[in-house]
TINU-996746 format. One record per residue: residue in three letters; x, y, z of N, C-alpha, C in turn. Coordinates in steps of 0.02 Angstrom, whole numbers, padded with zeros to 5 digits, always signed. Atoms other than C-alpha are relative to their C-alpha. Example, Ala and Ser with C-alpha at 12.3 -4.5 7.8 and 13.67 -1.06 7.14 Angstrom:
<recs>
ALA+00045-00059+00000+00615-00225+00390+00045+00060+00000/SER-00042-00059-00003+00684-00053+00357-00039+00055+00037/
</recs>
This chain:
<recs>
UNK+00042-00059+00000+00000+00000+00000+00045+00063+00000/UNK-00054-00065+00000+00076+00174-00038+00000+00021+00055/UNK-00006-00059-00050+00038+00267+00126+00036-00053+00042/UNK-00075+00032-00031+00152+00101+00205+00047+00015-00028/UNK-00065-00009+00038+00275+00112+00087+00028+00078+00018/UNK-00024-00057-00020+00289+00285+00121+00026+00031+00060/UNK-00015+00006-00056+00285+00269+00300+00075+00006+00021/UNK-00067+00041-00016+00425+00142+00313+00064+00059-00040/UNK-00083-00038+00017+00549+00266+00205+00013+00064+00011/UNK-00018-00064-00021+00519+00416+00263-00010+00025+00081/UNK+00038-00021-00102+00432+00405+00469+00068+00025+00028/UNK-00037-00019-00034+00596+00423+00527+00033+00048-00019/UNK-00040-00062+00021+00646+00567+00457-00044+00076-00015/UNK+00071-00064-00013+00474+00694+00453-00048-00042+00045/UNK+00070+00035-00042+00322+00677+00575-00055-00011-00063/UNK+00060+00026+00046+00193+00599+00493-00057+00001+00035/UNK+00069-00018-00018+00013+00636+00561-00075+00021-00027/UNK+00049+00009+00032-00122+00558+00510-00066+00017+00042/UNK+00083-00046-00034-00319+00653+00550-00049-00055-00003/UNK+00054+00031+00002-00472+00586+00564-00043+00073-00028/UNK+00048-00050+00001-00620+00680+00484-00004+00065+00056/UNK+00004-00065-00052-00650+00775+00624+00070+00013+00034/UNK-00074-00026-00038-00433+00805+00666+00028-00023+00052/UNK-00011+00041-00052-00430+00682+00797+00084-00031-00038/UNK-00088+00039+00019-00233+00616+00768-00014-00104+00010/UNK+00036+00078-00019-00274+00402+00732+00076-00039-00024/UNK-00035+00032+00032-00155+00285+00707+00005-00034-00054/UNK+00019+00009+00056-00085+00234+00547-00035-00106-00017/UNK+00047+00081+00012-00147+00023+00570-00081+00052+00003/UNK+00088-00016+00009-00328+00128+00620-00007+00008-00053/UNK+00021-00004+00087-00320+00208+00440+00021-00055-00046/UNK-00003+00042+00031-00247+00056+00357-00065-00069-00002/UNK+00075+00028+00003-00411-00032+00429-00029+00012-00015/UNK+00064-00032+00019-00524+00083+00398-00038-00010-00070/UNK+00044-00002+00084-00660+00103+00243+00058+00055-00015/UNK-00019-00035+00052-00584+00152+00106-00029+00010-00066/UNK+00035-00002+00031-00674+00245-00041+00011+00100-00022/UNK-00009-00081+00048-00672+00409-00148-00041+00034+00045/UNK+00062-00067-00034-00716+00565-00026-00038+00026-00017/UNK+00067-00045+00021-00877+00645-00046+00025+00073+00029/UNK-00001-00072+00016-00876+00838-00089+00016+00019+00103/UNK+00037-00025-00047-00941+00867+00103+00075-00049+00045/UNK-00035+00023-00050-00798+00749+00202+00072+00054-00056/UNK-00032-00063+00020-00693+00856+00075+00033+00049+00044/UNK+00016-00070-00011-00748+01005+00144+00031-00024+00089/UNK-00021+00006-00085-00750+00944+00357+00082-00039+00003/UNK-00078+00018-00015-00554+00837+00326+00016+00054-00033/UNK-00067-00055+00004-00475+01005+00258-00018+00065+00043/UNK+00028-00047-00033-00561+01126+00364+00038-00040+00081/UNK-00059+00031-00054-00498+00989+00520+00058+00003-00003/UNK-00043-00032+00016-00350+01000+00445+00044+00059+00017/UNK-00003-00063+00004-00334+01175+00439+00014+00009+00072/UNK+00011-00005-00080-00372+01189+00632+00041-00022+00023/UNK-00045+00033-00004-00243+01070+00671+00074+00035-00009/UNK-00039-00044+00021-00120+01150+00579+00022+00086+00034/UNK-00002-00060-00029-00153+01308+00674+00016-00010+00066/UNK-00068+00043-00074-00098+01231+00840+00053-00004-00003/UNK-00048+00014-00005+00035+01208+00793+00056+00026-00034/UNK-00043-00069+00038+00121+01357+00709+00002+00063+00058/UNK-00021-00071-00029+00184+01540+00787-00016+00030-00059/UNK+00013-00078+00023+00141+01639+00639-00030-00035-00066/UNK+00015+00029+00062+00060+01603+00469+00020+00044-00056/UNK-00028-00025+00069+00125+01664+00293-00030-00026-00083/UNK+00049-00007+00057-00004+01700+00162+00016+00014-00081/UNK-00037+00022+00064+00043+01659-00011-00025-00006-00055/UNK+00022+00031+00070-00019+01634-00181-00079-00033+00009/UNK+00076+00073+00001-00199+01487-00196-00036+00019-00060/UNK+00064+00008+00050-00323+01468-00319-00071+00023+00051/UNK+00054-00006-00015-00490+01545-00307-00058-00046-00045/UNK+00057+00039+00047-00587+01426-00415+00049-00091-00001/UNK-00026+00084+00027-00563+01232-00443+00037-00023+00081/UNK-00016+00019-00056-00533+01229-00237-00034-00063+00041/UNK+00041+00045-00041-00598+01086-00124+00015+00028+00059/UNK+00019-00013-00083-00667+01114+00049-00072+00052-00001/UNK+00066-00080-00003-00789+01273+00112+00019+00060-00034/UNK-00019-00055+00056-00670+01410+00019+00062-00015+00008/UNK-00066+00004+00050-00514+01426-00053+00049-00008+00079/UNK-00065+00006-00041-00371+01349+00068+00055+00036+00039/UNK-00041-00039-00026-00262+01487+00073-00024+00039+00054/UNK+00035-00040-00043-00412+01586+00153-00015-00002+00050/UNK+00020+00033-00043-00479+01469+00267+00071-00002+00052/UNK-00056-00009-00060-00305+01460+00355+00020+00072+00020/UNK-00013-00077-00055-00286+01653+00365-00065+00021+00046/UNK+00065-00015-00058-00475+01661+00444+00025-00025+00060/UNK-00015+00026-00073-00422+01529+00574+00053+00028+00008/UNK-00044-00054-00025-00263+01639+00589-00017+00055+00043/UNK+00031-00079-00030-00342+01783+00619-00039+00001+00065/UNK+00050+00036-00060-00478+01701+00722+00023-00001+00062/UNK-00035+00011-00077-00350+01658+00870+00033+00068+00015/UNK-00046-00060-00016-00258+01819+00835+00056-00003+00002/UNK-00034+00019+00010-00114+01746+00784+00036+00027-00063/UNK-00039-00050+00057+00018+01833+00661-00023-00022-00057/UNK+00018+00012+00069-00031+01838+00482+00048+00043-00038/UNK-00068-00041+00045+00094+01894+00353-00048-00012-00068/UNK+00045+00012+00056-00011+01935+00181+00030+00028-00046/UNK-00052-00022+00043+00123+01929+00048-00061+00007-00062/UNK+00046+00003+00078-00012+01995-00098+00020+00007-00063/UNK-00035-00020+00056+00101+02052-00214+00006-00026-00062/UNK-00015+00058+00041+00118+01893-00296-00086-00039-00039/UNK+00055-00002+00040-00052+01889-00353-00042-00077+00048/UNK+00030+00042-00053-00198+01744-00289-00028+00003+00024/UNK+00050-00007-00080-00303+01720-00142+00029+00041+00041/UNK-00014-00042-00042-00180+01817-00061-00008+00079-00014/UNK-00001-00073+00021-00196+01953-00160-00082+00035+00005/UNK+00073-00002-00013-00398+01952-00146+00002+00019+00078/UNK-00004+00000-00067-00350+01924+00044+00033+00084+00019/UNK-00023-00071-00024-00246+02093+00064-00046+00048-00041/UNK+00043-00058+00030-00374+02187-00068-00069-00016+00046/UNK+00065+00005-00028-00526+02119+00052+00024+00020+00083/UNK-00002-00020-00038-00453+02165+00213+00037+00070+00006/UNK-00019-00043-00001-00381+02320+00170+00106+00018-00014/UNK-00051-00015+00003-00198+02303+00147+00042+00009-00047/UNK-00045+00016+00074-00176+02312-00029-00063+00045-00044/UNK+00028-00019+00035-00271+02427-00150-00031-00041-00069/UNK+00007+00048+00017-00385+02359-00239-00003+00024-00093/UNK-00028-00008+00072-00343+02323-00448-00081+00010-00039/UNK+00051-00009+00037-00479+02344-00589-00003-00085-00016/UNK-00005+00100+00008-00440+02131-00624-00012-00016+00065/UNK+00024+00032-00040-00474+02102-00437-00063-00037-00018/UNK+00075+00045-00015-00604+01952-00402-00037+00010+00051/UNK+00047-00014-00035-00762+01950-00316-00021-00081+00013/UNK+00075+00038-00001-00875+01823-00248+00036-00082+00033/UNK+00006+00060+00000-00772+01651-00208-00021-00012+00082/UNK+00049+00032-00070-00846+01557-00048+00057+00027+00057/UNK-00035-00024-00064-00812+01640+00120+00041+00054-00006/UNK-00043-00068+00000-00726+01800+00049-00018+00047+00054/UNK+00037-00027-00037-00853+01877+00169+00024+00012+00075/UNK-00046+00020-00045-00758+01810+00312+00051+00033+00005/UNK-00070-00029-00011-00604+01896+00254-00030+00071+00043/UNK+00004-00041-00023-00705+02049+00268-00001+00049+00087/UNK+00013+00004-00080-00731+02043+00451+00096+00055+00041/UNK-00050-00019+00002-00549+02076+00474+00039+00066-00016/UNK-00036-00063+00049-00450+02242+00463+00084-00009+00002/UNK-00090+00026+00013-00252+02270+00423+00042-00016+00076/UNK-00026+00014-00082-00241+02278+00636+00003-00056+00022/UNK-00020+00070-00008-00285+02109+00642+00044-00048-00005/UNK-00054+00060+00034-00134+02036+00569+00030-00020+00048/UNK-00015+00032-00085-00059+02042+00753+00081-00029-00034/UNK-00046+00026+00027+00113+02033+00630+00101+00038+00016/UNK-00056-00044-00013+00238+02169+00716+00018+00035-00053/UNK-00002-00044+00087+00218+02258+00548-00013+00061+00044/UNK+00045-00056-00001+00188+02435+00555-00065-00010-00053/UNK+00063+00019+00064+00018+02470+00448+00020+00012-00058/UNK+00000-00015+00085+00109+02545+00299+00070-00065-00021/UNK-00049+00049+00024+00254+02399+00307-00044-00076-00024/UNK+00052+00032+00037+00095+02291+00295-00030-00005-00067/UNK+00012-00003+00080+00056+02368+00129+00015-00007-00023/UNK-00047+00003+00057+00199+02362+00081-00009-00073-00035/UNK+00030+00055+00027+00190+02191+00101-00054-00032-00018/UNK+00046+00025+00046+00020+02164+00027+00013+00029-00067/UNK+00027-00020+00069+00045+02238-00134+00076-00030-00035/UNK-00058-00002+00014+00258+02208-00159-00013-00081-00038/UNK-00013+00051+00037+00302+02069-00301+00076+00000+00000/UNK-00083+00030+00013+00486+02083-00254+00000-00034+00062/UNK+00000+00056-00081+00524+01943-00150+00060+00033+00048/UNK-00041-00062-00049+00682+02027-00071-00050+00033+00071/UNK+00039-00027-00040+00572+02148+00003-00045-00034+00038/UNK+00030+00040-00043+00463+02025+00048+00002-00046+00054/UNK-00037+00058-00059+00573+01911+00153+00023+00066+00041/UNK-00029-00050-00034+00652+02084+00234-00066+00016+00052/UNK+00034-00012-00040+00473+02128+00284-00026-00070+00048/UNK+00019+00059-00041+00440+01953+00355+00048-00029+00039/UNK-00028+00008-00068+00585+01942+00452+00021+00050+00025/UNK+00011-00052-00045+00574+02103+00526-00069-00011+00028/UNK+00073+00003-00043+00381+02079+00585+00019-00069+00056/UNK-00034+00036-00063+00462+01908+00658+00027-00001+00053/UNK-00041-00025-00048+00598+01986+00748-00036+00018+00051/UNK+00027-00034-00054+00487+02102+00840-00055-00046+00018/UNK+00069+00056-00023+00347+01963+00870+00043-00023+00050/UNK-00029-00005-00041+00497+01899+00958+00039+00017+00055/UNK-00039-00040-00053+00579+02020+01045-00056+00010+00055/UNK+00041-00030-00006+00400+02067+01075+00001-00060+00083/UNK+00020+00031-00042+00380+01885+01156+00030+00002+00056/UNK-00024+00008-00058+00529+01901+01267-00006+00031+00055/UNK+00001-00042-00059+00491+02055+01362-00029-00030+00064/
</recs>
């Protein structure tokens, strides 16, 4: 079976952590027992959304990137759904838009990026972003180094502003 085979040559060298629908952590004999069968749209949608949640435990900062707004599986577009639950806890968000994407929808829907005449409208849960303003990011940015980095397509700049908002997240934490 591939997900043994894969196991055995790589477990000891990355964590491997396998979910359950609902993000429960199962072992891999439980999923090698389990039904097996092509996911429906809707376990889709609740294993990457668990996922997602999961994933957010277990990070210090998140870094918003590129995604597809169309041809996504789950409740909305991936990239989004992890900066909502970002945001959600209040947990750093870095929204490199520059580079065009969900992220770039993401910094033109919460304010940190002016928005283009080709911006998109409408994919599932953009609504959500709205909720959010550029204060939320909780990223040790100032608000206009935020812009910078929502709108900047030079990566340079973009790694400069993301490990400066780091730094001070940390310096921030040690006080």
């Amino acid at each position: 079976m591939e997900l043994e085979s894969f196991c055995r040559e790589h477990g000891p060298n990355v964590g491997i952590v396998i979910l359950a629908l609902d993000g429960e952590c199962i072992a891999l004999e439980q999923r090698l027992n389990g039904e097996v069968h092509e996911p429906r749209e809707d376990e889709w949608s609740k294993g990457l959304t668990a996922m997602r949640s999961v994933m957010c435990e277990n990070i210090v900062a998140r870094i918003v990137l590129g995604g597809r707004t169309e041809g996504y599986k789950g409740a909305m577009p991936g990239i989004a759904e992890e900066a909502c639950l970002s945001l959600e806890i209040g947990q750093p968000v870095f929204v490199l838009g520059g580079f065009g994407g969900c992220a770039r929808d993401i910094a033109e829907t919460s304010g940190l990026a002016d928005r283009r005449a080709s911006s998109r409208d409408g994919w599932s849960g953009q609504e959500r972003i709205c909720q959010f303003s550029p204060a939320d990011v909780n990223n040790g940015l100032t608000p206009e180094e935020n812009r910078e980095l929502g709108r900047t397509p030079h990566i340079a700049e973009a790694v400069t502003l993301l490990c400066r908002g780091l730094r001070r997240i940390c310096v921030k934490q040690e006080i």
